[in-house]
Structures are given as structure tokens and as C-alpha cells.
N, C-alpha and C positions, 0 to 999 in steps of 0.2 A: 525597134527599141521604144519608140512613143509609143507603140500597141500595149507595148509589156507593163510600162507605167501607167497608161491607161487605165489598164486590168485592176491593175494593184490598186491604184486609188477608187477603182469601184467597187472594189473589195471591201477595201477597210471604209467607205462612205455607207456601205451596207451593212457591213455590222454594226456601226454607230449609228446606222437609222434602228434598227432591230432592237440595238440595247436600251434607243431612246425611248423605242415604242413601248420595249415590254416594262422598264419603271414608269415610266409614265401611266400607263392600265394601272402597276398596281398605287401608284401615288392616288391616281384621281379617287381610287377605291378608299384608301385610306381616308384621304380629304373627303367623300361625299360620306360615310359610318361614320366617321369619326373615331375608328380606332385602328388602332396598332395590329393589335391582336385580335382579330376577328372568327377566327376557328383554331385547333388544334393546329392544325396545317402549319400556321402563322409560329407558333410557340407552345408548343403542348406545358413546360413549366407553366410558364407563366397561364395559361387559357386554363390547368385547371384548379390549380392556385384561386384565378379569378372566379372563377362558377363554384366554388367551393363558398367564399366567401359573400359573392354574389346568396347563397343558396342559405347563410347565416343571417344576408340580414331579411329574406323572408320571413324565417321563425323569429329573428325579433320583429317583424312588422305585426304578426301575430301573436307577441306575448306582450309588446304593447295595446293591441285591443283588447287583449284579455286584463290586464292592469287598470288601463281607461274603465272596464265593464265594472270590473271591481272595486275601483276608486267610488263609483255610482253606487254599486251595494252598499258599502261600509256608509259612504257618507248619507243614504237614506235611512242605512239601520241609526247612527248617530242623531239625527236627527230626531229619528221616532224615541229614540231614549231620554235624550234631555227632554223633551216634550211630557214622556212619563213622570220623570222623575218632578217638573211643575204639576203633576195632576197629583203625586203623591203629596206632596206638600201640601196641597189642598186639603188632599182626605186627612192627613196632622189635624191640620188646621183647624178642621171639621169634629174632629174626635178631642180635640182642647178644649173646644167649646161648649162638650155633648159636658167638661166638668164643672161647671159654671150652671147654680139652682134656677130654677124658676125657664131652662130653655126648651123649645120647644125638638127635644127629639125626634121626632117624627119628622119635623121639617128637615132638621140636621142629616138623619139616615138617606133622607129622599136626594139629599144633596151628593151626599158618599154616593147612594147609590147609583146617578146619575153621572158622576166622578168616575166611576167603574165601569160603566157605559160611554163613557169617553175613551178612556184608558184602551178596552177591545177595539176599537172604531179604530184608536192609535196604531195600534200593534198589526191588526190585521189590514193596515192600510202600506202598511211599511214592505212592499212590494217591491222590486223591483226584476224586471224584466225577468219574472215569474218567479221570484228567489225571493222567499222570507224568511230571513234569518231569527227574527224575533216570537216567531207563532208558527207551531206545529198540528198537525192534525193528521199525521199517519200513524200507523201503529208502531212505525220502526224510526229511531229517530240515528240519524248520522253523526260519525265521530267529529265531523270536523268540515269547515267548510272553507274550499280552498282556493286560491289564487293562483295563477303560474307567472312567476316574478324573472324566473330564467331558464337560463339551458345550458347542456352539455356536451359536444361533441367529443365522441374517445376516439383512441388512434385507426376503430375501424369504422369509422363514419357515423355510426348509429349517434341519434339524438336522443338525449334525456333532460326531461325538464323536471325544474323544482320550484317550488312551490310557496308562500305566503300560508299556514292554516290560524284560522280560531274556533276553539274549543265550539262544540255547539253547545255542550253541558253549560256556558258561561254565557252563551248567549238568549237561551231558548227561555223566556218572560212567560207565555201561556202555552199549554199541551194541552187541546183535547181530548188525545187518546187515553192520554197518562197525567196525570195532574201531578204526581210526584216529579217529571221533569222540565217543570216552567218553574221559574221562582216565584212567579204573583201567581200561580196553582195551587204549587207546593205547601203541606204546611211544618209552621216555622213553631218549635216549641219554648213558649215563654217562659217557663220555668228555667230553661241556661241562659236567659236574659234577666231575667227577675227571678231569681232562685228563693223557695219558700222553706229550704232544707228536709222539703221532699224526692223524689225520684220519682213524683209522678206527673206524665207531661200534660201541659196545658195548651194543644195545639188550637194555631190561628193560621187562614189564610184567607187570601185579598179578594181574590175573583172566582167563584165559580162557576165553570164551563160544561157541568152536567159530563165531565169526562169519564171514557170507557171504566178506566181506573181510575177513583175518586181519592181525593187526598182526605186525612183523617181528622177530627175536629171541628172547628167551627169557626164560619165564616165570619170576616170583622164585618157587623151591623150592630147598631145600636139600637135601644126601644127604653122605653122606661123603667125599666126591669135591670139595667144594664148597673152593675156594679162599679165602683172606682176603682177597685181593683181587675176588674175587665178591662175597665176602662185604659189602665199603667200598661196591662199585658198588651191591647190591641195597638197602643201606639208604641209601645217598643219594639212592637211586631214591624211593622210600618217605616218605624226609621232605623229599622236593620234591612228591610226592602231598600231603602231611599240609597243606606251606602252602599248596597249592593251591584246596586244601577249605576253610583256616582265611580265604582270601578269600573264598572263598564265600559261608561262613555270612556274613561280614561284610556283604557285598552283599546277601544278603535281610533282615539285620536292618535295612537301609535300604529296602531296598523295606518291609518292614513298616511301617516307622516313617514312610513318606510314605503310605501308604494309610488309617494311621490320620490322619494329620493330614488326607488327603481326604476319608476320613467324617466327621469332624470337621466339617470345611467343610460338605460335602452335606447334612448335619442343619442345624446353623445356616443355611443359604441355606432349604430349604424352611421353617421356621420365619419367615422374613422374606416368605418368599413367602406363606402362610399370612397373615400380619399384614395383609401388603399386599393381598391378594383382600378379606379383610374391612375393611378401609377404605372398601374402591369399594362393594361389596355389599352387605353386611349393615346390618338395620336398628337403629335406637338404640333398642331395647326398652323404654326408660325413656321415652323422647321418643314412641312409639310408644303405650303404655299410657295414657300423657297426653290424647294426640290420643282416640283409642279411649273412654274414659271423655267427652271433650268432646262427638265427636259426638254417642254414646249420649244424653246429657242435650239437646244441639240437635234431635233426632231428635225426641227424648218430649215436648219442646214444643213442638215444632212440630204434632206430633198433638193434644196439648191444646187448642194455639190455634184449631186446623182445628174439633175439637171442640166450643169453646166456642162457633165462629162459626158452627156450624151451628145451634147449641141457642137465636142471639141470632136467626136467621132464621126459624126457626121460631114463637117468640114474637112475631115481630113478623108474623108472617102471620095468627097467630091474634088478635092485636090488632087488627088493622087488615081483619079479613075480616067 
């Protein structure tokens, strides 16, 4: 009869060593990852729930650098704009005072014309990390130039992104190739500004760049020769340029101001996403240390007990032999 019980409680001290062992492996696992759900195995909902979202905020980790990159274009094209638009107020300036007797034009022109040689300097300085929004010099010029501000996952996985554009027709100031498509190229006909109740045009334009395709007309300079009525045409030319820039800058201070409200977005969404992977995932290290400390101690007696019953079996062999 004591063999039989014997038996039995090494029975059941060996399953409760077993059962202590094998949570215990997988607790200390849990505890050294730090997660719950470590492969499919663990939870395939949950594991691919997480790597799905896991896999979301890669692409925004990458549509926020792309934002970052673009926040830097816009704000160096910005930049090189209002800087223009000070140099055009110069050239005003310059041509107010070409109406005023007795001044010395030549000096005046040499001033504009050294203004204009600022202005290129400006424009083609406005670089950034190979991207000049403001000056062209290909023979093809692009519809739009764009940002990637987000994305779309559909219900079969595929990703699509969208995008941030500005016109490049609104951006592009000087064309090499093409002078008709810069606006300080371009020329600009003073007769629908100053109309003489003719129909015939009186073209001006600011800079020229010896382009492939030359714009039609005549460049604003001044010389002694220079009429006050050139004179009305060239500066009306000039601060119909001036508001055309002052849209400009307008227009990317709005593009600025939605790329930052889009990073804005894209941090706070990966931060949610973050949140949400460790919901499904990760393990309650409090809850975990718990378990961990339990089995350890279910573990150690159950080897005590295996212990004891080996040391009651023994005695009773030697009792009984």
C-alpha cells in the first residue's frame, strides 16, 4: 500500500516538475524579448495584425523623410523668392529714377544691370539637394513637382501614395531652353497694362538668357534714348513681375504650412501605431516576473518532493530488506 502511494505522488510531483519546467522556458522567453507574441506560432491574429502595422509605419518613416526633404526644397525656393522680389524693387527703384532730368542713365542701367546679375546668381543658387524649382535649363520642362505627404493601403495589401504638387508653370522664374516659360524670361505685353487703344503689343522682359527659344521684344535697359513712355511701360512690366512673385512666396508659404501640419500627422500616426503593435505584442513584464518567480518556486518543490520521495523509498527498502 505505501509503494502504491508512493507511485502516485511521484507521479503527480513529476508532472508539476514538467508543467513547471515547460512555462517557466516559455515565461523566461517572454521576459528576456519582451514579447507576448513572438512569431505566428504564438498568435497568428495578433503577429500578423502587428507586422502589418509594424510594416505601416516603415512607409511613414519614409514619407516623413520625404516631407523633411521637401519641407527644405520649398523653404530654399521661398527664400530665393522674397530675396527676388528685394532685387526687383531695386530695379523700380532704378527705373523711377532713370524719370528724374539731369540723371546719369548709364550709371542707372549699369545698376539694373548688375541687379539682374544678382537676380541669376539668386535663382540659380536656389538648389537644393539637386532640385531647382526656380531655373530650368532642359529642353522639357515637368508638369509639377511633387511631395509624398501619404499613403494607402487597400484591402489587398498594395500600397499607394499621394502626394503634395506645385505647378512648375508657377514656379519656373528663368528657362534657358525656352524663355516663354520663366516669368523673368518671359515677355510680358505693356499695352494690357498701359493700353494705348491699340492691338499692338509692346513687349518687355527682365533677363535675358540667350535661350534656345528667345522671348519676343525688348529687354528692360535703359540709355539716354529711353522715352517716359518706355519708361511707364518698363516699370509696369516690373511690378506686374513684383506681384507675381509676391503670389508666389504666398503659395509656398502654404505649401509649407500643410507639410508641416503633414509631419505633424505622420509622427502622431506612427506613435499610435507604436502603441498599437505593443498592445498585441509585448509582454506585461510585471505579470510576467510574477509568473517567473511562481514557477521558479513550483519548480523547486517539486524537485524537493521527487527528493524527499526518493529518500522515503529508500528507507523503506532498508527497513523492510
Amino acid at each position: 500500500m505505501s509503494k502504491i502511494m508512493t507511485v502516485g505522488y511521484v507521479q503527480s510531483a513529476l508532472q508539476t516538475l514538467l508543467f513547471a519546467s515547460d512555462n517557466l522556458e516559455e515565461t523566461q522567453k517572454r521576459t528576456a524579448s519582451g514579447l507576448a507574441v513572438a512569431s505566428a506560432a504564438d498568435n497568428a491574429g495578433y503577429w500578423s495584425a502587428a507586422t502589418n502595422m509594424t510594416s505601416d509605419q516603415s512607409v511613414l518613416g519614409s514619407i516623413g523623410d520625404a516631407l523633411n526633404l521637401g519641407a527644405s526644397k520649398v523653404d530654399t525656393t521661398y527664400q530665393a523668392v522674397t530675396s527676388s522680389i528685394d532685387i526687383l524693387d531695386e530695379i523700380t527703384g532704378q527705373l523711377v529714377t532713370a524719370y528724374e532730368e539731369g540723371t546719369d542713365r548709364d550709371a542707372l542701367n549699369g545698376r539694373i544691370g548688375s541687379l539682374k546679375e544678382n537676380l541669376k546668381s539668386v535663382l540659380q543658387a536656389a538648389t537644393f539637394s539637386g532640385d531647382n524649382w526656380l531655373y530650368n535649363s532642359d529642353t522639357t520642362l515637368g508638369a509639377s513637382k511633387t511631395i509624398p505627404s501619404s499613403f494607402e493601403r487597400s484591402v489587398s495589401g498594395a500600397v499607394s501614395l499621394n502626394y503634395l504638387s506645385v505647378d512648375t508653370a508657377d514656379t519656373t522664374l528663368i528657362d534657358s531652353a525656352d524663355a516663354g516659360r520663366g516669368l523673368l524670361t518671359a515677355a510680358v505685353d505693356a499695352n494690357k497694362l498701359n493700353p494705348d487703344g491699340t492691338t499692338t503689343p509692346r513687349n518687355y522682359y527682365l533677363i535675358d538668357m540667350d535661350s534656345t527659344i528667345a522671348a519676343p521684344g525688348t529687354e528692360i535697359a535703359i540709355s539716354d534714348s529711353t522715352t517716359s513712355a518706355e519708361l511707364a511701360d518698363m516699370i509696369s512690366v516690373v511690378g506686374t513681375l513684383t506681384d507675381s512673385l509676391n503670389r508666389l512666396a504666398s503659395s509656398l508659404g502654404t505649401v509649407s504650412a500643410r507639410i508641416d501640419q503633414q509631419n505633424t500627422f505622420v509622427k502622431s500616426l506612427q506613435d499610435v501605431l507604436d502603441k498599437s503593435v505593443g498592445r498585441l505584442v509585448d509582454a506585461d513584464m510585471e505579470e510576467e516576473s510574477t509568473k517567473l518567480a511562481a514557477y521558479k518556486t513550483q519548480q523547486s518543490l517539486s524537485v524537493e518532493l521527487l527528493s524527499m520521495l526518493n529518500g522515503h523509498q529508500q528507507s523503506a527498502r532498508v527497513l523492510f530488506s
